[in-house]
C-alpha positions in Angstrom: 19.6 17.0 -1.5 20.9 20.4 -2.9 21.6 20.5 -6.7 22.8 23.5 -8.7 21.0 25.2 -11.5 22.8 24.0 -14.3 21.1 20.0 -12.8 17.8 21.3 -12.3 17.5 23.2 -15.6 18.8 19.4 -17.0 16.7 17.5 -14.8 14.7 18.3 -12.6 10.9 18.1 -13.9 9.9 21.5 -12.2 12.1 22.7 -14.9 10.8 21.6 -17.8 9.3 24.3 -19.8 12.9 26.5 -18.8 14.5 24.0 -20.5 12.3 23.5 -23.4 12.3 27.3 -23.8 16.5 27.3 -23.7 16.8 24.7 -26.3 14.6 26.1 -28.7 16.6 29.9 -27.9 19.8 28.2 -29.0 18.6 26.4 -31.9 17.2 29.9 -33.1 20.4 31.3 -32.3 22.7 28.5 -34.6 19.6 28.6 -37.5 19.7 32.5 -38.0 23.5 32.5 -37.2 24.0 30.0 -40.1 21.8 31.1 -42.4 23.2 35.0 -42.0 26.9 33.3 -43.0 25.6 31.0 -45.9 23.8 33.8 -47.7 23.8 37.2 -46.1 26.0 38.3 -48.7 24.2 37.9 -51.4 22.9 41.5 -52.5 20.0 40.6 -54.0 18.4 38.5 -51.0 16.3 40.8 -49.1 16.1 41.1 -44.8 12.9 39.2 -45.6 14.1 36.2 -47.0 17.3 35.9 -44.6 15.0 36.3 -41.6 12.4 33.5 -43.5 15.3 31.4 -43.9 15.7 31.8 -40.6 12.5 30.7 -39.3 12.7 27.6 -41.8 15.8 26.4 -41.0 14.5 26.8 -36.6 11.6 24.9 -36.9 13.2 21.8 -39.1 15.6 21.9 -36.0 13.0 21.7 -33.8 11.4 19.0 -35.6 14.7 17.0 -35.7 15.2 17.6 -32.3 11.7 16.7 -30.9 11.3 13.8 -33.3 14.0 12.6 -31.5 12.8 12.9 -27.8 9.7 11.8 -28.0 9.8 9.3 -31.0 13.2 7.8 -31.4 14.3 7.9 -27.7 11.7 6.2 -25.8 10.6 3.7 -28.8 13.8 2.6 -29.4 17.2 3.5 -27.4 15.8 3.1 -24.1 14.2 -0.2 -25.2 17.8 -1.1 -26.2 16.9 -1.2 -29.7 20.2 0.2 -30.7 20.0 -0.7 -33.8 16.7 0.7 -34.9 18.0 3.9 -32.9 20.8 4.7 -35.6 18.7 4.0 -38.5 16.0 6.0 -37.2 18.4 8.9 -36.2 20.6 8.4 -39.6 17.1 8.7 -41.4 16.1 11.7 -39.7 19.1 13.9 -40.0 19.5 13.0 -43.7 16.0 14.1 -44.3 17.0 17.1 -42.2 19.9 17.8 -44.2 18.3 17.5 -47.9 15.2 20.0 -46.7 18.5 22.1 -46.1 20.2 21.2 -49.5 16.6 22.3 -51.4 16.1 25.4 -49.2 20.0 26.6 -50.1 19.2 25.5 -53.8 16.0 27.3 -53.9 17.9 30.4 -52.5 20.9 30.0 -54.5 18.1 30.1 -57.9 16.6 33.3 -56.8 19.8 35.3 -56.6 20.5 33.9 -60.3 22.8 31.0 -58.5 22.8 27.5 -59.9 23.4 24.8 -57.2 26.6 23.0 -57.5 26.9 19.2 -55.7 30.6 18.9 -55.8 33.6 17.2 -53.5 33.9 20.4 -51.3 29.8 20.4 -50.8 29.8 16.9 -50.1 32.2 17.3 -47.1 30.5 20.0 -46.0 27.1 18.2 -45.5 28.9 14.8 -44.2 30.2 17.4 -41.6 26.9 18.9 -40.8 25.7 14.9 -40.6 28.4 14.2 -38.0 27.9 17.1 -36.5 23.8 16.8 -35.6 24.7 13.4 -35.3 26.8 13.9 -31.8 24.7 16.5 -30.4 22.0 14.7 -30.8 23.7 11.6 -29.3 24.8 14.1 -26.5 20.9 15.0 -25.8 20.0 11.3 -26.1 23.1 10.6 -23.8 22.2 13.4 -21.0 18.4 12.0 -20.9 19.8 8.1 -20.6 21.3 9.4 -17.7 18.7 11.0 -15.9 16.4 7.8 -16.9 19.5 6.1 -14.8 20.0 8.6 -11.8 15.6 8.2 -11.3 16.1 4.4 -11.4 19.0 4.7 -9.1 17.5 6.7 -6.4 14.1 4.8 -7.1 16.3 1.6 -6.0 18.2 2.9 -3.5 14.9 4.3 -1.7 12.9 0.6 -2.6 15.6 -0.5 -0.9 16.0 1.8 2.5 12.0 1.3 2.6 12.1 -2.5 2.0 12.3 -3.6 5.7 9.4 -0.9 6.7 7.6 -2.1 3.8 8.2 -5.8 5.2 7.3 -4.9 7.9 3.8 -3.2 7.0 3.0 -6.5 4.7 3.5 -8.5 7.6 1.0 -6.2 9.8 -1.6 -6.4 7.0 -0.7 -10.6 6.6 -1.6 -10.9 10.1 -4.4 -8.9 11.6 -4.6 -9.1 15.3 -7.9 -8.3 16.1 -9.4 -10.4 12.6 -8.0 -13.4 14.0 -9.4 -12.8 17.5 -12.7 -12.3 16.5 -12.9 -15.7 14.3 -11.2 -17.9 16.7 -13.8 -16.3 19.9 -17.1 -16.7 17.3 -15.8 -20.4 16.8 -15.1 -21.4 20.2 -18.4 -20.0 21.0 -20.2 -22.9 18.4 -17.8 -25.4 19.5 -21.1 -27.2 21.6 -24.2 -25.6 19.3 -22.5 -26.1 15.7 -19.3 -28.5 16.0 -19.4 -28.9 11.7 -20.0 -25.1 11.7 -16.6 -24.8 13.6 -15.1 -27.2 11.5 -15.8 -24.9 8.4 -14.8 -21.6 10.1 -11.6 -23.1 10.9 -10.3 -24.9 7.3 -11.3 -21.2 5.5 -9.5 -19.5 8.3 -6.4 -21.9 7.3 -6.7 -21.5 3.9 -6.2 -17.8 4.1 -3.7 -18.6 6.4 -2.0 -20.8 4.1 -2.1 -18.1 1.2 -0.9 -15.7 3.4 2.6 -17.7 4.6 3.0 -19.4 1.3 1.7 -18.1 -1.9 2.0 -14.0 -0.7 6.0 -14.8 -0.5 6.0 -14.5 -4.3 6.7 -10.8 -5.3 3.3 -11.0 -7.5 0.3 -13.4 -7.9 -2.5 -13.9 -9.7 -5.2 -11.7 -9.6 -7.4 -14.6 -9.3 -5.9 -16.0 -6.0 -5.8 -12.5 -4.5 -9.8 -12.6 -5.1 -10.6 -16.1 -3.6 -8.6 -14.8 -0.8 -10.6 -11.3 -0.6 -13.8 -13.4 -1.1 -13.0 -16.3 1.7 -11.5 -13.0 4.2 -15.1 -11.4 3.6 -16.6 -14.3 4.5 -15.4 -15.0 7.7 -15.8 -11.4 8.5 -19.8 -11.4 8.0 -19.6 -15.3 10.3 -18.6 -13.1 13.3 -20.2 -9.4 12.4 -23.6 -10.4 10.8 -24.2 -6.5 10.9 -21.5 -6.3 8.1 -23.7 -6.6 4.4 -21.5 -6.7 1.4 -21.7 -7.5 -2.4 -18.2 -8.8 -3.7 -18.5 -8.3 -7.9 -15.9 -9.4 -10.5 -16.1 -8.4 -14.2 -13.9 -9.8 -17.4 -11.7 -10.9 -14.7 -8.2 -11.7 -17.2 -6.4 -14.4 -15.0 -3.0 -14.3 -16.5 -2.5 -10.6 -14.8 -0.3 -10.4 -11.9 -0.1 -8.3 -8.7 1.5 -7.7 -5.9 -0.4 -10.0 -3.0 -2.6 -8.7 -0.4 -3.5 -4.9 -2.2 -6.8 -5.4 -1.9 -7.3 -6.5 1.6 -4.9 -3.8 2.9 -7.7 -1.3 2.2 -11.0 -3.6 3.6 -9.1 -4.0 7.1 -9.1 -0.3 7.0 -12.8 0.7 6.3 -14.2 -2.6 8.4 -14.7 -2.0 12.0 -13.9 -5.0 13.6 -14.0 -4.1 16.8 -17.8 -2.9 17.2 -20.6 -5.0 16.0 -22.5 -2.2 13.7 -24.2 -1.7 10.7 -22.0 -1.5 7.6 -22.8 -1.6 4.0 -19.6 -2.3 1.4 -20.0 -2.4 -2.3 -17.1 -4.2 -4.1 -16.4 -4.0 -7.1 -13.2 -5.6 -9.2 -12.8 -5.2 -12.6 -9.9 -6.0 -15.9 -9.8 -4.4 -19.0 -6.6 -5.6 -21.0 -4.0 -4.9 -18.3 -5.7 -2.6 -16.4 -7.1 -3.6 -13.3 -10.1 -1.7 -11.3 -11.3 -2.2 -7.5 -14.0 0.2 -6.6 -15.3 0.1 -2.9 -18.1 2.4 -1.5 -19.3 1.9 2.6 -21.7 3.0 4.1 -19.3 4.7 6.7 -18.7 8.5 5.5 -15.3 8.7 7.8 -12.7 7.3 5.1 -9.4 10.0 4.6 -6.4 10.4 3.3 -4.5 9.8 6.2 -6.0 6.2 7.1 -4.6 5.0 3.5 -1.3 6.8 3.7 0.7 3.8 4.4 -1.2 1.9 1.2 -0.2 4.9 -0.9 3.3 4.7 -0.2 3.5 1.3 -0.8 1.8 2.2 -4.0 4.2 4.7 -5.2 7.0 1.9 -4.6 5.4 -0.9 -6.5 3.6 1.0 -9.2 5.6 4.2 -9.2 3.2 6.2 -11.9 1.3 3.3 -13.0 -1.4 3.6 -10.8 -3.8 6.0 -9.4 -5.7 6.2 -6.5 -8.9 8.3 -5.2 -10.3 8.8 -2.2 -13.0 10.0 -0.5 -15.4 10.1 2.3 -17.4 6.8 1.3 -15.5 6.2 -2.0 -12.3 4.3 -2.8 -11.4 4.4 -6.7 -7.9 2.4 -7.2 -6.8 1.6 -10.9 -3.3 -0.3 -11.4 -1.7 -1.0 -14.5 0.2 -4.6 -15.2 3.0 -3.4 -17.3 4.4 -7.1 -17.5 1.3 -8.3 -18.7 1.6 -5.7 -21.8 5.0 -6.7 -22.6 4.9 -10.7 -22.5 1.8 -10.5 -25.1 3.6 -8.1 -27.5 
């Protein structure tokens, strides 16, 4: 999609510094232009003061203006803390408007001026409040918007993606070839180990069972989603005794959630299945808080990019930037973030 310059300089993130660099042009523009008109014709204030002023009067813009990006905006308005959003932004410009009162007083003193707070200067900085009040409800406004527009086309590509996706889950739910090869190894103990075959098959339906049931939630706990990982790993080394693997869990925290099957999705990638070879895995899962850590090294040194590509996108549509992934040619580094988790135990 094609968008003209005036959206990109607004919104697009590739912009950013353009548009940081514009704002603070024009708020240098409106400080010196205001502070020429308030007191540039006063004899007895030098080009050094008026050009000091100036630079004052920028950077408490700047600080209003920022303050209100990074501190009022996301703590509050986009929370839907309206409330606390006006206070906070009320606060702020009448802070912003008394360092403007003493600056104009102090000025006023120098060039033998005393300071009068009457009717007409009242109006005056009431104007100035309603004033920096709507532009900065116009800059809050145009950022609500592009919040909305990123959500929007986040939804709208969750949802063209959401019968691929379905799809993919449903490939990683039921593998082919893992299924084959536990079914044939039990059939060929049905007459050596009967009770053998017996267990093969209830852990097979078990992760069966998970698998049709309990992964039809949209998240699970992390605790289920390791049995399962656990009981698939086990019937993997029944039919490939070639595969050697230690499975670790640390400071598990079993009220965070995920979405089902994340894990597995990248085992059925580095197992070879297929060939009866020597393969070494090193699991490792780990919870700190609401973060959640799965490290995997193999023995195998052909792991890429490429092989995970599908996982990634489904990544990018569950986590969006809450999550980051690494890979390399033995080493898979995957870290996820619960955000839920943080916000039911505030």
């Amino acid at each position: 999609m094609k968008y003209t310059c005036i959206y990109n300089l607004i919104f697009s993130p590739g912009y950013r510094i353009r548009r940081h660099l514009v704002l603070i042009l024009v708020l240098t523009v409106i400080s010196f232009n205001q502070t020429f008109i308030t007191f540039g014709q006063i004899p007895i204030l030098s080009g050094k003061y008026i050009y000091g002023l100036g630079i004052l009067l920028t950077l408490a813009y700047i600080a209003l203006i920022y303050f209100n990006l990074y501190i009022l905006l996301p703590r509050f308005l986009i929370k839907k803390k309206y409330t606390y959003y006006l206070v906070g932004l009320s606060g702020s410009i009448i802070l912003f408007l008394l360092f403007r009162i003493t600056m104009e007083a102090v000025v006023l003193k120098l060039a033998g001026t005393v300071y009068k707070f009457n009717f007409i200067t009242l109006l005056d900085n009431i104007s100035y409040f309603m004033l920096n009040m709507v532009c900065l409800s116009g800059i809050s406004f145009s950022l609500l918007v592009k919040n909305w527009m990123e959500d929007k086309i986040r939804i709208n590509r969750l949802e063209n993606e959401n019968i691929k996706s379905e799809l993919e889950l449903m490939k990683e739910q039921v593998n082919p070839q893992f299924l084959f090869n536990t079914l044939e190894h039990a059939s060929s103990l049905t007459e050596e180990d009967p009770q053998k075959v017996s267990d093969i098959l209830f852990r097979l339906s078990q992760l069966l069972r998970y698998e049709l049931y309990d992964c039809n939630r949209e998240k699970v706990l992390l605790s289920s989603d390791i049995n399962f990982l656990s009981g698939y790993l086990e019937l993997e080394k029944e039919y490939n005794p070639e595969l050697e693997y230690t499975f670790r869990t640390i400071g598990i925290n079993n009220n965070i959630k995920l979405p089902p099957l994340i894990f597995i999705s990248f085992l059925q990638r580095i197992i070879n299945s297929s060939v009866k070879e020597k393969q070494i895995l090193d699991i490792q899962l780990e919870t700190q808080g609401n973060l959640i850590y799965f490290n995997c090294e193999t023995s195998r040194n052909d792991l890429s990019e490429e092989r995970f590509g599908e996982i990634r996108k489904r990544l990018d549509l569950l986590y969006k930037n809450n999550y980051r992934l690494f890979i390399s040619e033995n080493k898979i580094r995957l870290k996820l973030e619960d955000k839920e988790y943080v916000e039911q135990n505030r």
